[in-house]
Backbone as numpy.savetxt, mean C-alpha at the origin, in Angstrom:
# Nx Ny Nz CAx CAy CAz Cx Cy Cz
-9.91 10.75 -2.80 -10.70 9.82 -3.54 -9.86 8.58 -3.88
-9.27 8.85 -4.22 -7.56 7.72 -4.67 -7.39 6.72 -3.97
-7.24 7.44 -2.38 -6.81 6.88 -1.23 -8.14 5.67 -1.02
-9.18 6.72 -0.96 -10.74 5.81 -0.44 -10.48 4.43 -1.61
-10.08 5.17 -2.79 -10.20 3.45 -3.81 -9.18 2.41 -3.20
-8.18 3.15 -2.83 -6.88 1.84 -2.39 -7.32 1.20 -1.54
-8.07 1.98 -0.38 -8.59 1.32 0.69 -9.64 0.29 0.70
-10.69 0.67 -0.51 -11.37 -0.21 -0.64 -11.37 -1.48 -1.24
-10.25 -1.42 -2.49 -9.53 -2.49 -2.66 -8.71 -3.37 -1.89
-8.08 -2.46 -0.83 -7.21 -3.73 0.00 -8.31 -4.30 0.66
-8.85 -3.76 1.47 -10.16 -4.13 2.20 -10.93 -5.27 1.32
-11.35 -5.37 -0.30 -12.01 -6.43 -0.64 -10.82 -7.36 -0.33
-9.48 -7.26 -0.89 -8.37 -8.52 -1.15 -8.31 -8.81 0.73
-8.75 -8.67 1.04 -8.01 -8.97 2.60 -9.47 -9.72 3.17
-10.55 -9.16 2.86 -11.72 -10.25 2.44 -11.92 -11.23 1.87
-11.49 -11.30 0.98 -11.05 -12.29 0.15 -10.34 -13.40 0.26
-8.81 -13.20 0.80 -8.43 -13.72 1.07 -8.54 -14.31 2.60
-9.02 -13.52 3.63 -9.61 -14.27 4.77 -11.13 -15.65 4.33
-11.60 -15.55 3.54 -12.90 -15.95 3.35 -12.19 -17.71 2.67
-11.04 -17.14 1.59 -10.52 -18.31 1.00 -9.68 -18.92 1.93
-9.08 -18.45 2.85 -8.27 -19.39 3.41 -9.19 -19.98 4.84
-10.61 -19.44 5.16 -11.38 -19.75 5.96 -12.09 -20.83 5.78
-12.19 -20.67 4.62 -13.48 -22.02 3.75 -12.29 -22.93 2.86
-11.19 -22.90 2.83 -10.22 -23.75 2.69 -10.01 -24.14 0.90
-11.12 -23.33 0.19 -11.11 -23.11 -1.28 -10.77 -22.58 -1.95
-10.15 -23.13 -3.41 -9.33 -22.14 -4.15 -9.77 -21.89 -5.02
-9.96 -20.53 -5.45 -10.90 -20.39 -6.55 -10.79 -20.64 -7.48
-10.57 -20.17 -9.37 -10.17 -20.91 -10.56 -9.39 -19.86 -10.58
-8.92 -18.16 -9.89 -8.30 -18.16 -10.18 -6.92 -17.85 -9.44
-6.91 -18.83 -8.71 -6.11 -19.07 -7.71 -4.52 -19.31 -8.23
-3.85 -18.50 -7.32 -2.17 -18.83 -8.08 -1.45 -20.31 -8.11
-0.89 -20.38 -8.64 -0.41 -21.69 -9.35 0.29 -21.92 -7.63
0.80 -23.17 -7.37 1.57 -23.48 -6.38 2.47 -23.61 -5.98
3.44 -22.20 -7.10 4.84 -22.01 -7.23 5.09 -20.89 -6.30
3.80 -20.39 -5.97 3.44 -18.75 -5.29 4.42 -18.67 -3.45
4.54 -17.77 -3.45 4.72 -17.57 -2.09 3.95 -18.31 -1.16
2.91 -17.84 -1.33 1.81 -18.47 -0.21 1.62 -20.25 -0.26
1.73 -20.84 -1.11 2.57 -22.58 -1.71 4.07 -22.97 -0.98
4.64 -22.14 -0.80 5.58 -22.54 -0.40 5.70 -22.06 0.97
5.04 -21.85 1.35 5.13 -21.57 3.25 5.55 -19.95 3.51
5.58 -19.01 2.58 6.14 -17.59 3.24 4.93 -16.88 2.85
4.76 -15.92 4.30 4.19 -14.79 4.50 4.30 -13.73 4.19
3.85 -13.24 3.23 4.37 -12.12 2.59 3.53 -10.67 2.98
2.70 -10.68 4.12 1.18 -9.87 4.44 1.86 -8.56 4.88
3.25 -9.26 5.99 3.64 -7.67 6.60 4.30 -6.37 5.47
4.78 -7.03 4.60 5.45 -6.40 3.53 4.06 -5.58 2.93
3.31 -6.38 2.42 2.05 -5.52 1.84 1.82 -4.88 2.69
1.37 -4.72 4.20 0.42 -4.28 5.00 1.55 -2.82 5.21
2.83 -2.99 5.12 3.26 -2.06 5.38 3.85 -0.94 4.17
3.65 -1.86 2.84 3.65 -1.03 2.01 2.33 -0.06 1.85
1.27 -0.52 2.09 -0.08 0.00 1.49 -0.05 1.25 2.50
0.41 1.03 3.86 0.82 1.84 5.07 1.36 3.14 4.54
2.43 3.17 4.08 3.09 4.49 3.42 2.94 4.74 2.20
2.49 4.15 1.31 1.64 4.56 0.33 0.41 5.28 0.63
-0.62 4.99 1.45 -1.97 5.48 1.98 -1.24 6.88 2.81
0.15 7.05 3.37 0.70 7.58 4.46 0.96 9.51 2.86
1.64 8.58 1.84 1.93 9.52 0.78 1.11 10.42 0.47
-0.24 9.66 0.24 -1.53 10.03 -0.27 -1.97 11.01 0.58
-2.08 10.96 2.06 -2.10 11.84 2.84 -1.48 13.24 2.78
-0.16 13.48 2.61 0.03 14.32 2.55 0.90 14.87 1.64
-0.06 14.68 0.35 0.25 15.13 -1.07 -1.11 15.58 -0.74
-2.10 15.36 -0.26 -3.35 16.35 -0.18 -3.16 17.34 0.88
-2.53 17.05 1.71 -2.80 18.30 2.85 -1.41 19.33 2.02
-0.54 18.84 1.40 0.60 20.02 0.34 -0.13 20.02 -0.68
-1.32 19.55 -1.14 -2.60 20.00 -2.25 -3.23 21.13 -1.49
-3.93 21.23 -0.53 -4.88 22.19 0.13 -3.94 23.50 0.61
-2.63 23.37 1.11 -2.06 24.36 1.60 -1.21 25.10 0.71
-0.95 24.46 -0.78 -0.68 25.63 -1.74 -1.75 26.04 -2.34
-2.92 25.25 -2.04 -3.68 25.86 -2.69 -4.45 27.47 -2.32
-4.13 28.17 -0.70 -4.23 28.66 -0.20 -3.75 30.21 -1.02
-4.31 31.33 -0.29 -3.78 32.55 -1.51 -2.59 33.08 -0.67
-2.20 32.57 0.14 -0.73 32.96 1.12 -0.17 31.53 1.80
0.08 30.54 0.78 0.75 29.21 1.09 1.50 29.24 2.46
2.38 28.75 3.25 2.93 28.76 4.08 4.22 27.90 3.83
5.25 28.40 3.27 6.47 27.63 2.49 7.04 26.44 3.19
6.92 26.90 4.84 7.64 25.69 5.77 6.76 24.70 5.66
5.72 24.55 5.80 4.51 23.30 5.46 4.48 23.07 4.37
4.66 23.89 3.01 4.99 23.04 1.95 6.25 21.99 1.88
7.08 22.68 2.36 8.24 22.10 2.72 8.63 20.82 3.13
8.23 21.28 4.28 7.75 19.88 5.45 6.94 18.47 4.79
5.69 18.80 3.87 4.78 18.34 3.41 6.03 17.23 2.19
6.29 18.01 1.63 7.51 17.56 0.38 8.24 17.00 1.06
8.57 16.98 2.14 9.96 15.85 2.23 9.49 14.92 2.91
8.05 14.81 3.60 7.21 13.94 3.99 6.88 13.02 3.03
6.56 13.58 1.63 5.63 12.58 0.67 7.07 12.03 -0.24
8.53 12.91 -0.16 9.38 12.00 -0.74 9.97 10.95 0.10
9.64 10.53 1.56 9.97 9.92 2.13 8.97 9.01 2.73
7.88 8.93 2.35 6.98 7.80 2.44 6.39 6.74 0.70
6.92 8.12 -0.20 7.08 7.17 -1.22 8.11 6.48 -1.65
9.56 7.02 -0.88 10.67 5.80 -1.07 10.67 4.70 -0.03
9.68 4.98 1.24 9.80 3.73 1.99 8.46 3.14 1.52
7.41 3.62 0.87 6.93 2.59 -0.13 7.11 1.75 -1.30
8.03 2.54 -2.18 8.69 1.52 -3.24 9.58 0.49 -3.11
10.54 0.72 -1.78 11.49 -0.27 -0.73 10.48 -1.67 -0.37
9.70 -1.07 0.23 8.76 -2.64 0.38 7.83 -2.91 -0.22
7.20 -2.09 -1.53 6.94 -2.82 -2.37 7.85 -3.81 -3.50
8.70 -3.40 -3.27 10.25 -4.30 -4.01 10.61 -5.54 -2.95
10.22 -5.40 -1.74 10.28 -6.64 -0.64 9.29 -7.18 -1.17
8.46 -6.84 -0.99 7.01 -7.82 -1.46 7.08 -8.77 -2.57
7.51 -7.92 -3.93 7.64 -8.37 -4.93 8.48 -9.96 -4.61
10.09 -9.43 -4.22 10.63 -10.81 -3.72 10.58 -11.80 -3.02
9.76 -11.15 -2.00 8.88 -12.40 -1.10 8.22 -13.31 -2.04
7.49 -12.83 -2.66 6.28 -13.47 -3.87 6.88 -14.19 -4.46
7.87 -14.33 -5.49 8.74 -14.50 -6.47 9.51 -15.65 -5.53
9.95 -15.51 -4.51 10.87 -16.13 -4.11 12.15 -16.38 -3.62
């Protein structure tokens, strides 16, 4: 469910922002022109690839949700599952910390 909300949120902002930079208008509440996107840097791959392993986490913190939830778990797939979701949430906080500095500057 989590996941479906993230998705549907990036999905409006990526609407959004295609629509504003299509029709060439800024809305009221448009970032000041100190922003990343004001000063000429692209900051999309950083998001696109954060939301990537974040959505990637989400994944399989549910499939290590469903398989302990089982009445004879299977320890190597929990396993597996766990060092999967600690390693897509540190290469999500890595580029969400890129992102951040892209933005910033």
């Amino acid at each position: 469910m989590r996941t479906m909300k993230r998705s549907l949120a990036l999905a409006a902002s990526a609407v959004a922002v295609a629509g504003i930079t299509f029709a060439g208008v800024a809305p009221a509440t448009a970032a000041p022109a100190k922003t990343a996107a004001a000063k000429g840097r692209n900051c999309d791959d950083y998001l696109l690839r954060w939301k990537k392993h974040a959505n990637e986490a989400d994944k399989f913190q549910a499939l290590y949700a469903a398989e302990a939830h089982k009445s004879h778990p299977d320890r190597a797939k929990l396993e597996a599952y766990e060092a999967q979701i600690k390693y897509e949430v540190r290469a999500a906080d890595a580029l969400h910390a890129d992102y951040d500095k892209c933005r910033k500057g």
